[in-house]
C-alpha positions in Angstrom: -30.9 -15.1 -1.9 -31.2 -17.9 0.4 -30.4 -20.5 -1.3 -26.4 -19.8 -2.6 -26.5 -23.0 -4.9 -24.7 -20.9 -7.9 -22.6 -18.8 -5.8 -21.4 -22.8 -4.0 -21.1 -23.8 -7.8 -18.8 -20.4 -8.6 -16.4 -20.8 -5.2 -15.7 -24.4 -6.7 -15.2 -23.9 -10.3 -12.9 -21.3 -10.0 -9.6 -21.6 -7.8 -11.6 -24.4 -5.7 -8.3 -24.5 -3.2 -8.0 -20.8 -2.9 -8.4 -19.2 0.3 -12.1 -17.8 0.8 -11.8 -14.5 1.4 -14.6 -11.6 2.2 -14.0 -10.3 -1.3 -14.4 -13.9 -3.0 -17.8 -14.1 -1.0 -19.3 -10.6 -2.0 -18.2 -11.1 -5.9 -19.7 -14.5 -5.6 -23.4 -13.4 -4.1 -22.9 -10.2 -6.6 -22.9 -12.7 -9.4 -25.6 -14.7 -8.1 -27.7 -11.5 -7.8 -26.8 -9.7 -10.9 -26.2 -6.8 -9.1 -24.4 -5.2 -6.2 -24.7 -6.7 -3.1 -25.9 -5.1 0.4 -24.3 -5.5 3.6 -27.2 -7.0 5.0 -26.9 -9.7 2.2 -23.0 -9.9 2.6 -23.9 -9.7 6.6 -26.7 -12.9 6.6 -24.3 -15.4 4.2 -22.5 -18.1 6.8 -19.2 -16.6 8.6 -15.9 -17.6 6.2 -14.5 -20.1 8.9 -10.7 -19.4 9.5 -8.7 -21.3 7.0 -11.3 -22.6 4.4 -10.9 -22.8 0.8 -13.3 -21.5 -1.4 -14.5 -25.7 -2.3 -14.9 -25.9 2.1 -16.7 -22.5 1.9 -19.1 -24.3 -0.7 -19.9 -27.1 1.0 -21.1 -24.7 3.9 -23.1 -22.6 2.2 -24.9 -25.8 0.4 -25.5 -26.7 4.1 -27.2 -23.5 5.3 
């Protein structure tokens, strides 16, 4: 899962302004994965800066 292109495309279609949160991040990269997530994948995704929205969060993970 290295490349997060639908997860990115899930944090901005839905609630695009909401705070991105640790739980917004493992549902996202769940859905990507179609299946539960590990916390070595939840562990390698890009640290949630402090204060980013979902659409920021997006934009980061498109740049990793």
């Amino acid at each position: 899962m290295n490349n997060h292109n639908e997860t990115a495309h899930g944090l901005e279609t839905v609630s695009p302004n909401a705070p991105m949160t640790p739980s917004a991040l493992i549902m996202g990269l769940a859905s990507e994965a179609g299946r539960p997530v590990t916390t070595q994948e939840i562990a390698q995704a890009p640290a949630i800066p402090e204060g980013a929205t979902r659409a920021e969060y997006a934009a980061l993970l498109r740049a990793s």
